[in-house]
LUMTI-931748 format. One record per residue: residue number from 1; residue in one letter; z, y, x of N, C-alpha, C, O in turn. Coordinates in Angstrom, 2 decimals. Last residue first. Layout:
BEGIN
<atom n="NUM" res="A" n_up="Z" n_north="Y" n_east="X" ca_up="Z" ca_north="Y" ca_east="X" c_up="Z" c_north="Y" c_east="X" o_up="Z" o_north="Y" o_east="X"/>
...
//
This chain:
BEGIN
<atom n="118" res="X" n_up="19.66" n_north="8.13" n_east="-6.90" ca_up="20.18" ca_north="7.59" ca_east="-8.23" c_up="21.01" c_north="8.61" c_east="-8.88" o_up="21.53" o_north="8.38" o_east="-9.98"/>
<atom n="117" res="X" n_up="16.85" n_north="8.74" n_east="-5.54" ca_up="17.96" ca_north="9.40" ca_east="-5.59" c_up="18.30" c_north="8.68" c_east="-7.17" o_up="17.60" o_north="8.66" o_east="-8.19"/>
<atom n="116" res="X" n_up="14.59" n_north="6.23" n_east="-4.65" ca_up="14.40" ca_north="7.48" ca_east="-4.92" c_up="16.25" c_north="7.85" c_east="-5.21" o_up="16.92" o_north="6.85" o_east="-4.98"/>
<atom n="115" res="X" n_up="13.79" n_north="6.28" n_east="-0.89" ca_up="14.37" ca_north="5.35" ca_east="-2.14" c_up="14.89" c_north="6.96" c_east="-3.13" o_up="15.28" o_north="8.07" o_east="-2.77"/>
<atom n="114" res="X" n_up="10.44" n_north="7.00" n_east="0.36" ca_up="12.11" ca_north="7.14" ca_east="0.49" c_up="12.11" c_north="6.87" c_east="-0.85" o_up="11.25" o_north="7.01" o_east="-1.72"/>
<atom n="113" res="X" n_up="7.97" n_north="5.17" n_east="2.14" ca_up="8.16" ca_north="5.65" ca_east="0.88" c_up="9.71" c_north="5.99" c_east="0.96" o_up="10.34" o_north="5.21" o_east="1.69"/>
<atom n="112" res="X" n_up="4.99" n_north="4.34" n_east="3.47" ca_up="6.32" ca_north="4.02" ca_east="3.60" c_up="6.68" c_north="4.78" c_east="2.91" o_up="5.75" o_north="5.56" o_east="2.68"/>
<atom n="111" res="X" n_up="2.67" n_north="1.66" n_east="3.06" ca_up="2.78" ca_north="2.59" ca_east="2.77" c_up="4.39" c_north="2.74" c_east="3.51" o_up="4.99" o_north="1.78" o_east="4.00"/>
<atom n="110" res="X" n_up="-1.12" n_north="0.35" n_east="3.74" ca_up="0.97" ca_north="-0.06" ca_east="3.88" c_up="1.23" c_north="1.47" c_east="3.40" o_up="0.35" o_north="2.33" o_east="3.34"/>
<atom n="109" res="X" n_up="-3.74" n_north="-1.55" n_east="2.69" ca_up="-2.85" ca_north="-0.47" ca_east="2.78" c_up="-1.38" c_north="-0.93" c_east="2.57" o_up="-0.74" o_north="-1.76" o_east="1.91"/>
<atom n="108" res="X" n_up="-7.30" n_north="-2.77" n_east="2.89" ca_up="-5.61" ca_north="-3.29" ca_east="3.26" c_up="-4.49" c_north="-1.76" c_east="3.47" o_up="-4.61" o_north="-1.04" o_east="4.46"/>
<atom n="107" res="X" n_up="-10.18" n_north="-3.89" n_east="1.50" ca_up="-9.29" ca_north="-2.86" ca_east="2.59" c_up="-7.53" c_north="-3.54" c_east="2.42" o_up="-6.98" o_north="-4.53" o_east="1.93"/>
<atom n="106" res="X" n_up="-11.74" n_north="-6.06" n_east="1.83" ca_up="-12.64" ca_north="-4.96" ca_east="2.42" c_up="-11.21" c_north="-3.78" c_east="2.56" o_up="-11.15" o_north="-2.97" o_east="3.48"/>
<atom n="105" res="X" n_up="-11.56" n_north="-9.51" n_east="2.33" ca_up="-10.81" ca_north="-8.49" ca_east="1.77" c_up="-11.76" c_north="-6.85" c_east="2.69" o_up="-12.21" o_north="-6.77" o_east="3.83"/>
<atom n="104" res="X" n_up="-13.55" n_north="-11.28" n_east="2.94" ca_up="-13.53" ca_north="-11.21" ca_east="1.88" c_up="-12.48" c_north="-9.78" c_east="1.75" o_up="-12.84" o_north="-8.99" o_east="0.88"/>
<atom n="103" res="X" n_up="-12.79" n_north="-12.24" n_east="5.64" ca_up="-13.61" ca_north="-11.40" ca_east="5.18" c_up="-14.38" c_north="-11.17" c_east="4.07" o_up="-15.59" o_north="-10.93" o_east="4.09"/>
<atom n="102" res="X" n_up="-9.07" n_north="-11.41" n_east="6.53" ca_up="-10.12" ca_north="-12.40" ca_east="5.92" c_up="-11.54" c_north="-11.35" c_east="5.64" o_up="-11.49" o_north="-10.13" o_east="5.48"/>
<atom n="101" res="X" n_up="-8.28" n_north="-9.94" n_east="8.55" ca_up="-7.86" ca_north="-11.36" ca_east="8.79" c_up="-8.56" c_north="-11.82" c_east="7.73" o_up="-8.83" o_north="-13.00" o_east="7.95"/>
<atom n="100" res="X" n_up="-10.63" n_north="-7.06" n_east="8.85" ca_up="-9.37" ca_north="-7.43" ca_east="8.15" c_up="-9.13" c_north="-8.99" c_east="8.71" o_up="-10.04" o_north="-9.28" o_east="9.50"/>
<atom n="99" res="X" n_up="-11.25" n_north="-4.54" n_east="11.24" ca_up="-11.85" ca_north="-5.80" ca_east="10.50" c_up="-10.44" c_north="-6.56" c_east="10.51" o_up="-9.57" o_north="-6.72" o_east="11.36"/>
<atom n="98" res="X" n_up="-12.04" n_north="-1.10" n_east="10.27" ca_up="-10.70" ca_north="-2.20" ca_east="10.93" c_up="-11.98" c_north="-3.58" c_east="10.20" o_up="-12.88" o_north="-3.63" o_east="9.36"/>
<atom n="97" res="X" n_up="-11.74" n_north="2.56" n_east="10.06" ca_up="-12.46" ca_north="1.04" ca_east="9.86" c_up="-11.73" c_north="0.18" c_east="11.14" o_up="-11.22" o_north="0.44" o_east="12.23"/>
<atom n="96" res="X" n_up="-8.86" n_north="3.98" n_east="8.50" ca_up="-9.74" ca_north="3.56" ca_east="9.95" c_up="-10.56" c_north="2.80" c_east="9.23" o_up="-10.35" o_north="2.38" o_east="8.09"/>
<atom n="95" res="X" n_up="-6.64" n_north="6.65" n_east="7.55" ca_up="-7.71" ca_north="6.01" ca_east="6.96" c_up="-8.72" c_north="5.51" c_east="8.31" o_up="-9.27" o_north="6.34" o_east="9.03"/>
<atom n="94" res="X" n_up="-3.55" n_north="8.38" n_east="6.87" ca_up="-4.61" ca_north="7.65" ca_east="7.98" c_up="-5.95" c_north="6.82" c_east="7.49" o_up="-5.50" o_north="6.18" o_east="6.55"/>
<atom n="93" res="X" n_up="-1.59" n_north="10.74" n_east="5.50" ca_up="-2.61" ca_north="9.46" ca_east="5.00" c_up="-3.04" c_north="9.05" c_east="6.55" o_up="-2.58" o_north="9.82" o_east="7.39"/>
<atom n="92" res="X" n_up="1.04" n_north="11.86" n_east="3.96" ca_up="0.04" ca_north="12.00" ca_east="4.99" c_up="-0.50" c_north="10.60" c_east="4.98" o_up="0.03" o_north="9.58" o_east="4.54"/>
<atom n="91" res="X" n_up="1.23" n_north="11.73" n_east="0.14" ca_up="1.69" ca_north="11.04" ca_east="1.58" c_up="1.05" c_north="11.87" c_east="2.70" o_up="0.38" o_north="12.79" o_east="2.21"/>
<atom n="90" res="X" n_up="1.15" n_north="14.29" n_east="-2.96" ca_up="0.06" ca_north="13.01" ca_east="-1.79" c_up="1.01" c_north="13.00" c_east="-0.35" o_up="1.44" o_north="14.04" o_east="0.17"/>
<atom n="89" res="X" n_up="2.86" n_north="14.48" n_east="-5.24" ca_up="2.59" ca_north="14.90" ca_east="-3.84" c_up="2.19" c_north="14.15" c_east="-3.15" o_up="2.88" o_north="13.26" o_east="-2.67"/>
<atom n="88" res="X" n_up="0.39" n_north="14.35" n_east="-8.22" ca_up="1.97" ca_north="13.81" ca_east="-7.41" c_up="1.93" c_north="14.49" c_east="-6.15" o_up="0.91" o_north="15.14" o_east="-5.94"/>
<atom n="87" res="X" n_up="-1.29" n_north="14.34" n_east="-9.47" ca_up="-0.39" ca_north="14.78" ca_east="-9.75" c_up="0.64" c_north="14.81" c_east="-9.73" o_up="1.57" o_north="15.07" o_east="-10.50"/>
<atom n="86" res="X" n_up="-3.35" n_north="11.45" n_east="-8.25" ca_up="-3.32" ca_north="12.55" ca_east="-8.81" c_up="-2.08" c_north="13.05" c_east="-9.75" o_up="-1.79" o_north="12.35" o_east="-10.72"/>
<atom n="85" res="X" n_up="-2.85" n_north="8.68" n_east="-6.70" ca_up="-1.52" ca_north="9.98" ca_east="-6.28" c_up="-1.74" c_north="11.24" c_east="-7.70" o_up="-0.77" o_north="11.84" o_east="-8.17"/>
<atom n="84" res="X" n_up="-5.00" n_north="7.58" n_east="-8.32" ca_up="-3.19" ca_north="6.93" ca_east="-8.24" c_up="-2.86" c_north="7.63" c_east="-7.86" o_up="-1.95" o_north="7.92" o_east="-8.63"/>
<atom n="83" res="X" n_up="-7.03" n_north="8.92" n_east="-7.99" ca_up="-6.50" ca_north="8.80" ca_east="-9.01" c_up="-5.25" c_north="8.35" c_east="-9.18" o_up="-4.49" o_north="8.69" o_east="-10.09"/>
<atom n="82" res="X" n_up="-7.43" n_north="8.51" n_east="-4.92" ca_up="-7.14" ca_north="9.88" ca_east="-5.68" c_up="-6.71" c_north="10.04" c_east="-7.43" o_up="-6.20" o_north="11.03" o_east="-7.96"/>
<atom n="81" res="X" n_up="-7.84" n_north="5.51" n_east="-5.23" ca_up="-6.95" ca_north="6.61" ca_east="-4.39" c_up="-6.22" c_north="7.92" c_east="-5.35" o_up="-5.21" o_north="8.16" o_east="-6.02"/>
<atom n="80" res="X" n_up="-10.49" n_north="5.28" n_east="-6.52" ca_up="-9.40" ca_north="4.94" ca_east="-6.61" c_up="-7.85" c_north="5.62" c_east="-6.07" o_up="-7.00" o_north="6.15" o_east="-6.78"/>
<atom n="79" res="X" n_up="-12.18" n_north="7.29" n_east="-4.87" ca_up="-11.76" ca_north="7.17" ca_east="-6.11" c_up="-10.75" c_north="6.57" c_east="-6.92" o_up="-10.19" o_north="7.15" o_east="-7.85"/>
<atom n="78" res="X" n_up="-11.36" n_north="6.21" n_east="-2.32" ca_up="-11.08" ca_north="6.98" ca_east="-2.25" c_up="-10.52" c_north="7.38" c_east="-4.07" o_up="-9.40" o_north="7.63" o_east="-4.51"/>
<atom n="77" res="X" n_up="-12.89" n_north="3.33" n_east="-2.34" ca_up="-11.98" ca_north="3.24" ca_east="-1.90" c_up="-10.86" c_north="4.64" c_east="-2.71" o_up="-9.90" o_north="4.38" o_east="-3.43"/>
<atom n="76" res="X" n_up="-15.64" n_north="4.69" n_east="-2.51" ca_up="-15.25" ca_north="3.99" ca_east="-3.52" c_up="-13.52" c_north="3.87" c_east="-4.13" o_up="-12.98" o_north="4.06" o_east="-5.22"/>
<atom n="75" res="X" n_up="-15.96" n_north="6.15" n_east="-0.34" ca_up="-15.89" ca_north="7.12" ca_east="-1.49" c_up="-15.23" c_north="6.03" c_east="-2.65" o_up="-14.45" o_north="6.42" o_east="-3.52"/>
<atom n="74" res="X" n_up="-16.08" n_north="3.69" n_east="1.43" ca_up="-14.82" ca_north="5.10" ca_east="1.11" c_up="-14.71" c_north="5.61" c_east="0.36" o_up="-13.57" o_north="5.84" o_east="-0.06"/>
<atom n="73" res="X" n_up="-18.24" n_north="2.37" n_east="2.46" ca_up="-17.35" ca_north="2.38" ca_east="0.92" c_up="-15.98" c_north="3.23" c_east="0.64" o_up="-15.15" o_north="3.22" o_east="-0.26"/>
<atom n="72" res="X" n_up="-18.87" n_north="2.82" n_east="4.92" ca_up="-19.77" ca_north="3.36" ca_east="3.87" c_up="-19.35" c_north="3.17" c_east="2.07" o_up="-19.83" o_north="3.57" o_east="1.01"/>
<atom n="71" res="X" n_up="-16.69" n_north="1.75" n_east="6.14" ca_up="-16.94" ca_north="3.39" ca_east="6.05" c_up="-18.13" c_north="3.63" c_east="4.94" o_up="-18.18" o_north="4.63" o_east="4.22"/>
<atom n="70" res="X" n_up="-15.48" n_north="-1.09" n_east="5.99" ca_up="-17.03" ca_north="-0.37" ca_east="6.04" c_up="-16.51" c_north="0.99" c_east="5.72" o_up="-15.74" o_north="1.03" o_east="4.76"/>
<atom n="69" res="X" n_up="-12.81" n_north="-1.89" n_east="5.96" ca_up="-13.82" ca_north="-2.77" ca_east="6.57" c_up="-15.32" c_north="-1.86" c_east="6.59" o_up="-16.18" o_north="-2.21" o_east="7.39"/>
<atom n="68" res="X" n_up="-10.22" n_north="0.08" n_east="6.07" ca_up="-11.48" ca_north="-0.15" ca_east="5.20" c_up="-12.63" c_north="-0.83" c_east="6.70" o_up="-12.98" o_north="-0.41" o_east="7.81"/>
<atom n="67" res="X" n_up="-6.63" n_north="0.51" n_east="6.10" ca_up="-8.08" ca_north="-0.31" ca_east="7.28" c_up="-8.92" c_north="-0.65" c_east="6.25" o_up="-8.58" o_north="-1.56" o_east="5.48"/>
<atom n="66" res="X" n_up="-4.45" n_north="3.03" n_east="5.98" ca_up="-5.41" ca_north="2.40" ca_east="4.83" c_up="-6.27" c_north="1.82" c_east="5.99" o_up="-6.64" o_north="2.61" o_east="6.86"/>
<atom n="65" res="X" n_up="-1.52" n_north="4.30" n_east="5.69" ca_up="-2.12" ca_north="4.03" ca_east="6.25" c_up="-3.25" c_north="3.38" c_east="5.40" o_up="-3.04" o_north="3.18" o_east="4.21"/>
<atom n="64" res="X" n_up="1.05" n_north="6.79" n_east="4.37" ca_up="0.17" ca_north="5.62" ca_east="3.95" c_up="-1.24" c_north="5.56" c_east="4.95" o_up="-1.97" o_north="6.55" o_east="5.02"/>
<atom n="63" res="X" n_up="3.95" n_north="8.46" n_east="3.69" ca_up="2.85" ca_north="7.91" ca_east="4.54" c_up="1.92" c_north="6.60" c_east="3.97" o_up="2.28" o_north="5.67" o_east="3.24"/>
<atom n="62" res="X" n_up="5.60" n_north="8.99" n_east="1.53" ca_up="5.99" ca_north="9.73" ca_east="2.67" c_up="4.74" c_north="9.54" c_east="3.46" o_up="4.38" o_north="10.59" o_east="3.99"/>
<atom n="61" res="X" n_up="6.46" n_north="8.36" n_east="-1.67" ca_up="5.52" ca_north="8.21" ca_east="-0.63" c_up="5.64" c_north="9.17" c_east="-0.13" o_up="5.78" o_north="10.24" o_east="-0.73"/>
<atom n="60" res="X" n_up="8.06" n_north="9.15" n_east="-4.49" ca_up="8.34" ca_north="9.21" ca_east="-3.21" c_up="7.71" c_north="8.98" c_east="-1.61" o_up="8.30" o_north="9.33" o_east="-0.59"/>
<atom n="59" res="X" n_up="6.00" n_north="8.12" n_east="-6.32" ca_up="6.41" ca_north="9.63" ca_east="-6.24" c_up="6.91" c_north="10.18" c_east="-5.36" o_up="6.66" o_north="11.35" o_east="-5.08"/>
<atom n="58" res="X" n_up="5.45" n_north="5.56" n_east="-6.49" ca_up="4.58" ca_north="6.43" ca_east="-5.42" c_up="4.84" c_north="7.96" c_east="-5.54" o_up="4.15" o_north="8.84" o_east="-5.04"/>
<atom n="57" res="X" n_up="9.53" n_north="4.93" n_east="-5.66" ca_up="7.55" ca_north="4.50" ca_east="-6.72" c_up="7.23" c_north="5.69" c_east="-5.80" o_up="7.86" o_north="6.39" o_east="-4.99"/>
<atom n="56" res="X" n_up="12.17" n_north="2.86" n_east="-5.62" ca_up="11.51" ca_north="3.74" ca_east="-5.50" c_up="9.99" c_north="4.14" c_east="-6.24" o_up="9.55" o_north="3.60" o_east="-7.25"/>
<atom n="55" res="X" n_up="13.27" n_north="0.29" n_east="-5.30" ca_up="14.24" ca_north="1.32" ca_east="-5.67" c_up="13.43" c_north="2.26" c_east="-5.42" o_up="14.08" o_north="2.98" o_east="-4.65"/>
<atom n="54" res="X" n_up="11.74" n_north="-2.26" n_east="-5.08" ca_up="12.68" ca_north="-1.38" ca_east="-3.65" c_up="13.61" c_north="-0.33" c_east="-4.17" o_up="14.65" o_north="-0.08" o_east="-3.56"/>
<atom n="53" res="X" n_up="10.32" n_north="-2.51" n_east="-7.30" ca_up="11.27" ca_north="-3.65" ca_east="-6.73" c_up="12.46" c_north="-3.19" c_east="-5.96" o_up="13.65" o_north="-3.51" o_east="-6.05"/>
<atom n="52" res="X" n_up="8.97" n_north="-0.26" n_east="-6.73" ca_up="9.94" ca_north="-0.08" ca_east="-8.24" c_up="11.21" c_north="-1.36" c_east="-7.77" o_up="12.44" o_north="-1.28" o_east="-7.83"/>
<atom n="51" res="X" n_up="6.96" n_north="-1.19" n_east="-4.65" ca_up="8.17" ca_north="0.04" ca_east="-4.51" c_up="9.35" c_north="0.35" c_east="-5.67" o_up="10.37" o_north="1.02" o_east="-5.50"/>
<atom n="50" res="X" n_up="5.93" n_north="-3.23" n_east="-6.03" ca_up="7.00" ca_north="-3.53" ca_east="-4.52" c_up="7.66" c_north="-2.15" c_east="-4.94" o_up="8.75" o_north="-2.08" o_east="-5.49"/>
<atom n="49" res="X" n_up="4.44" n_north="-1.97" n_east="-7.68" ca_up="5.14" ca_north="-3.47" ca_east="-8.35" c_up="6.35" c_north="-3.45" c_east="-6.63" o_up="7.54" o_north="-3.75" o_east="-6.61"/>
<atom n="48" res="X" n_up="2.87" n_north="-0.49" n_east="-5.89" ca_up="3.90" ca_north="0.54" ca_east="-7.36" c_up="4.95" c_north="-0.87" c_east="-7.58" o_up="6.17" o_north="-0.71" o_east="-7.63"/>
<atom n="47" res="X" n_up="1.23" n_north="-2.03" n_east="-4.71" ca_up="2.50" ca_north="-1.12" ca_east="-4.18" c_up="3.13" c_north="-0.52" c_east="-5.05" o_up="4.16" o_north="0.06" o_east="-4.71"/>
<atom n="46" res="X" n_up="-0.19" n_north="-3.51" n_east="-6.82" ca_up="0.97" ca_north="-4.14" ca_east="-6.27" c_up="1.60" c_north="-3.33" c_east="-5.54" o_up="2.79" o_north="-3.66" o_east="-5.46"/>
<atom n="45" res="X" n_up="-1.31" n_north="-1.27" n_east="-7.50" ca_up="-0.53" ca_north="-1.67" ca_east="-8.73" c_up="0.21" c_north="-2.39" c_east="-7.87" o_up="1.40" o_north="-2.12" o_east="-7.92"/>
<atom n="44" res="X" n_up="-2.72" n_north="-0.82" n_east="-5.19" ca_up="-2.27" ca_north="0.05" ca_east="-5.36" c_up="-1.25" c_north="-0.21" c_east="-6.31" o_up="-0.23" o_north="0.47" o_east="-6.19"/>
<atom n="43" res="X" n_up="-4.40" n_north="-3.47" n_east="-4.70" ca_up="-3.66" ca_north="-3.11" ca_east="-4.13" c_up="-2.49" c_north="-1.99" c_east="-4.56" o_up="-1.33" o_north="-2.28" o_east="-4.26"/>
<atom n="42" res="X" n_up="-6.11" n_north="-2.81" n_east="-7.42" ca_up="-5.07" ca_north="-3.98" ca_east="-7.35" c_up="-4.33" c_north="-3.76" c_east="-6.21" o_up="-3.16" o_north="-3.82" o_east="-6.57"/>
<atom n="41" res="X" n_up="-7.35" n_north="-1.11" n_east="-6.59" ca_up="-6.90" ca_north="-0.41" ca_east="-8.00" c_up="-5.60" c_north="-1.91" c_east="-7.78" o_up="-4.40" o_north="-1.82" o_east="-8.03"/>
<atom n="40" res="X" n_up="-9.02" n_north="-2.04" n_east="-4.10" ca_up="-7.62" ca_north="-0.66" ca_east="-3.96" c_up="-7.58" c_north="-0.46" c_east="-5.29" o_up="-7.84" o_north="0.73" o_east="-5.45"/>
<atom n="39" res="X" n_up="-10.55" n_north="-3.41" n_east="-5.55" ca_up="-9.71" ca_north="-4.19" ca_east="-4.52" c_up="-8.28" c_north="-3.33" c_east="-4.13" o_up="-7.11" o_north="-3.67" o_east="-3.95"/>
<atom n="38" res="X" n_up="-12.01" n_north="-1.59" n_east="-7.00" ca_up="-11.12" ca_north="-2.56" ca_east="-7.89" c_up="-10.02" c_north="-3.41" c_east="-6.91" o_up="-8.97" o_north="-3.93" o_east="-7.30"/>
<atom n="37" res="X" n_up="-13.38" n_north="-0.46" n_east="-5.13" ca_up="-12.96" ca_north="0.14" ca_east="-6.02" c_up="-11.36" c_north="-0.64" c_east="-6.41" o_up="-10.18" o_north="-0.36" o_east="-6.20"/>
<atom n="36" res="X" n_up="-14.50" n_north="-2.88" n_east="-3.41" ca_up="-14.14" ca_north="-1.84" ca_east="-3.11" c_up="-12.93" c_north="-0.91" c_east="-3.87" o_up="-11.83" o_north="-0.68" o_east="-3.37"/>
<atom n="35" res="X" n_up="-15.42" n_north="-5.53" n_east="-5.91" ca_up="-15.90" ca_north="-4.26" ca_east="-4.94" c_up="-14.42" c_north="-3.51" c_east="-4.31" o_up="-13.34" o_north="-3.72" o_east="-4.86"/>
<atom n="34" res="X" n_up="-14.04" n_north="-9.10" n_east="-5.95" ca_up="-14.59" ca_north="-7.87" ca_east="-6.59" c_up="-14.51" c_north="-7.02" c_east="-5.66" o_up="-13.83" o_north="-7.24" o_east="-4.66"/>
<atom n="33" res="X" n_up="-12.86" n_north="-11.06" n_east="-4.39" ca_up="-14.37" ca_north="-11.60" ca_east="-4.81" c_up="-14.88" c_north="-10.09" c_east="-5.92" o_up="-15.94" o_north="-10.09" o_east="-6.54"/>
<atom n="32" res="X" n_up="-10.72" n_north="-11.08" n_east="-4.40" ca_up="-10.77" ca_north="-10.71" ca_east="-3.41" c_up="-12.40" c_north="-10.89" c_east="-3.20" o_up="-13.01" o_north="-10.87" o_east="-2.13"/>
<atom n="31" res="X" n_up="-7.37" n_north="-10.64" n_east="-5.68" ca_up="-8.95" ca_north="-11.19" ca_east="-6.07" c_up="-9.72" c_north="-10.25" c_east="-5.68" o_up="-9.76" o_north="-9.09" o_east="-6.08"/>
<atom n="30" res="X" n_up="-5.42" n_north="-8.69" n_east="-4.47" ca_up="-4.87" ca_north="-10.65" ca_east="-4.94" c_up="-6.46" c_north="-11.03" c_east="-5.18" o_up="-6.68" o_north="-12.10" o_east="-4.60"/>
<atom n="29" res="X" n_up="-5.65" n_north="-7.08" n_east="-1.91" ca_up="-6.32" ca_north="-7.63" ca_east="-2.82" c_up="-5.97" c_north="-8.90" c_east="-3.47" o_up="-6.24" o_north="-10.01" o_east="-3.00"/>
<atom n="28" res="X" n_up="-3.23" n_north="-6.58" n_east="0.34" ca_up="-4.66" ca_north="-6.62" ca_east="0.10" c_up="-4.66" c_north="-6.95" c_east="-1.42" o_up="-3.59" o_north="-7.04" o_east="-2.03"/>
<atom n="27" res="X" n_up="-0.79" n_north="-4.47" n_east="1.91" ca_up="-0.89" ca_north="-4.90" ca_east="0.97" c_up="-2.69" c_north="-5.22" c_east="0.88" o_up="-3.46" o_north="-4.33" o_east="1.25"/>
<atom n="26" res="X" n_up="1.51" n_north="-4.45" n_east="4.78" ca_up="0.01" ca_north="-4.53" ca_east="4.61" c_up="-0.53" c_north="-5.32" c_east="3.07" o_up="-0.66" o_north="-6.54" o_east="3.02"/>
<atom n="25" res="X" n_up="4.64" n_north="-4.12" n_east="3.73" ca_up="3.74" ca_north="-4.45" ca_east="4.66" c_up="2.77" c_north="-4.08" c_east="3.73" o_up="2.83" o_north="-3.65" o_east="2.57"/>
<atom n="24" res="X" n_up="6.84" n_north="-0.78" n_east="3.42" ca_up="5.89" ca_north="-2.16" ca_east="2.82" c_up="5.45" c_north="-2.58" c_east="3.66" o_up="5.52" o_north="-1.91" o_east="4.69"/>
<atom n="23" res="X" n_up="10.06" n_north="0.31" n_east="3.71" ca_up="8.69" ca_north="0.00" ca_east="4.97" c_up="8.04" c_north="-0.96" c_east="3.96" o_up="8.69" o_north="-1.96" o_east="3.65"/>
<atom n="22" res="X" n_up="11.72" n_north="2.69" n_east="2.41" ca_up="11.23" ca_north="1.48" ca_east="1.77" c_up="9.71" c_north="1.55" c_east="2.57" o_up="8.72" o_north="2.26" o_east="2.38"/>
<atom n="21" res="X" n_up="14.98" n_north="4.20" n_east="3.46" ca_up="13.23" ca_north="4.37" ca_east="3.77" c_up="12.92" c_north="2.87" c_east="3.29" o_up="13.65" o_north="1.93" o_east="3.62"/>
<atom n="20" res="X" n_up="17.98" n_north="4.62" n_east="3.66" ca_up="17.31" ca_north="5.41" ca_east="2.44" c_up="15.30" c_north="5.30" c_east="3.04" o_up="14.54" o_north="6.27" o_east="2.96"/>
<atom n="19" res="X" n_up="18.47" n_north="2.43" n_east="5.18" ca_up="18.35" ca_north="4.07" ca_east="5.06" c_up="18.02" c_north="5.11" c_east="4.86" o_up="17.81" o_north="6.17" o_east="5.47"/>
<atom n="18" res="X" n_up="16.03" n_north="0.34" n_east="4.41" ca_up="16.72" ca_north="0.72" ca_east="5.54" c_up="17.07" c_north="2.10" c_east="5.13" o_up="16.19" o_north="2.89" o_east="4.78"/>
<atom n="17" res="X" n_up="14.56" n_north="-2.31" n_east="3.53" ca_up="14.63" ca_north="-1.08" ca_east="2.72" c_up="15.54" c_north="-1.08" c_east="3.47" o_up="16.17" o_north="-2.13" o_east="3.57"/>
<atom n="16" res="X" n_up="10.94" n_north="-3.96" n_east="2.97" ca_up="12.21" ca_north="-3.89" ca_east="3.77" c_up="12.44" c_north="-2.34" c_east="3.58" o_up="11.61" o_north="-1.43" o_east="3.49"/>
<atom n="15" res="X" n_up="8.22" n_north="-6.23" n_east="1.41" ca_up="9.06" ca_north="-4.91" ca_east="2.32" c_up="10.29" c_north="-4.70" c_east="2.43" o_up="10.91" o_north="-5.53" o_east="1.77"/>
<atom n="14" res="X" n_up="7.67" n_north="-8.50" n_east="2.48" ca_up="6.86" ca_north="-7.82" ca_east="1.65" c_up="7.11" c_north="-6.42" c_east="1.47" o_up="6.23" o_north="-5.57" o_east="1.39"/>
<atom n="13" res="X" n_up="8.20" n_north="-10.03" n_east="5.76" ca_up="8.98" ca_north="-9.72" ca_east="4.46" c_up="7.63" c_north="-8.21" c_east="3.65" o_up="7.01" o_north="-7.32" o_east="4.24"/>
<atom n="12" res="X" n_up="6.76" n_north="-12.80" n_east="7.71" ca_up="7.25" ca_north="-11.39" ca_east="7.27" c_up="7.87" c_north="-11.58" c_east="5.94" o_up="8.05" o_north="-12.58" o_east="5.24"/>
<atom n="11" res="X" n_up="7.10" n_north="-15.75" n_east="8.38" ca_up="6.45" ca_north="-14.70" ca_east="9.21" c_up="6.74" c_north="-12.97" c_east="8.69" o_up="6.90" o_north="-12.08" o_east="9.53"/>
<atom n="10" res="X" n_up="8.33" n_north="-16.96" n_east="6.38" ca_up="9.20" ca_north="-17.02" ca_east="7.58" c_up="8.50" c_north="-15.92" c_east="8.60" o_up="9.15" o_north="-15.32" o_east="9.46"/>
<atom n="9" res="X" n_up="9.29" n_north="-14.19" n_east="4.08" ca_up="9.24" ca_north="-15.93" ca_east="4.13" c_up="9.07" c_north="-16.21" c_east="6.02" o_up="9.77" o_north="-15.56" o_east="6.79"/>
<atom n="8" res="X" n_up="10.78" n_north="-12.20" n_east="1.40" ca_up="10.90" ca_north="-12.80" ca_east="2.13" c_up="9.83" c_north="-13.98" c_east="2.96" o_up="9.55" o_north="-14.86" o_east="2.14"/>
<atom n="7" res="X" n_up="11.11" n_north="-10.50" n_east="-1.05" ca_up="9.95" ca_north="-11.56" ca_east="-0.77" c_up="9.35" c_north="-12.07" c_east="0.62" o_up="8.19" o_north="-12.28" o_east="0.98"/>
<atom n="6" res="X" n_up="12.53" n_north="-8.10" n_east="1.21" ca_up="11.90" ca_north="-8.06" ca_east="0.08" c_up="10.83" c_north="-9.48" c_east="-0.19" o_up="9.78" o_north="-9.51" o_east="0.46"/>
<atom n="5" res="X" n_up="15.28" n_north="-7.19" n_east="2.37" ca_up="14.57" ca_north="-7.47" ca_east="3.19" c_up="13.41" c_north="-7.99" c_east="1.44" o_up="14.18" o_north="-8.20" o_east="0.50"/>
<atom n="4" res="X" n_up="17.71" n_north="-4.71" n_east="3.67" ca_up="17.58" ca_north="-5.76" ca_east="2.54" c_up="15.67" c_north="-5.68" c_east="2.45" o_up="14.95" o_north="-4.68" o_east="2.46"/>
<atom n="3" res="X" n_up="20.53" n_north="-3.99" n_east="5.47" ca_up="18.77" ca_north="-4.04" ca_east="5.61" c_up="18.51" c_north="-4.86" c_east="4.39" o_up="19.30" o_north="-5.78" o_east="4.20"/>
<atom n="2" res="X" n_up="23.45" n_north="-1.65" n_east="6.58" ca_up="22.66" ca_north="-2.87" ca_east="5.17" c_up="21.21" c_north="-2.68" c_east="5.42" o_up="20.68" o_north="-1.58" o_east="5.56"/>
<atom n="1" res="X" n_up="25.54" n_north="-2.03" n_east="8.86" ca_up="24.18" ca_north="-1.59" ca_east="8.63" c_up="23.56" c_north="-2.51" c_east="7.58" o_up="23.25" o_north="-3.70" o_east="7.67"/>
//
């Protein structure tokens, strides 16, 4: 059974690639002092930067979860969003309010994704 395990360290791995499925963890915000918008435009570039790593991209997204600290910034959240899947086949999605491990980060998304066909 091959598992190959992604930026590794001792509490988790950045993501992990199993039979033909690329599991990300919980991606936030590298700068974490801008809105809503811009926090999911940087999250979203670092899941494209992991999933190309994994052997895959957001063409293959299967699921994506999302914890937004305020509901009243969704639409923000969303704009972003909808511009990174537009013209692709959108994931099934989940979307909660959650309070994140720092409070500076306003959202946090995992995704899971199949490796794309060589």
């Amino acid at each position: 059974m091959s598992i190959n395990h992604i930026d590794s360290n001792v509490r988790m791995s950045q993501a992990v690639v199993h039979r033909g499925t690329v599991y990300l963890a919980g991606q936030v915000a590298n700068d974490a002092s801008v809105g809503m918008r811009e926090q999911t435009q940087q999250i979203l570039d670092n899941i494209d930067a992991l999933l190309e790593r994994a052997g895959s991209s957001r063409d293959a997204l299967l699921s994506a979860t999302i914890w937004v600290t305020d509901m009243a910034d969704f639409a923000d959240m969303n704009a972003a969003w909808d511009a990174w899947v537009a013209d692709r086949n959108p994931p099934v999605r989940a979307c909660v309010e959650a309070k994140l491990a720092k409070p500076e980060w306003k959202v946090e998304i995992m995704v899971i994704a199949a490796l794309l066909e060589a």
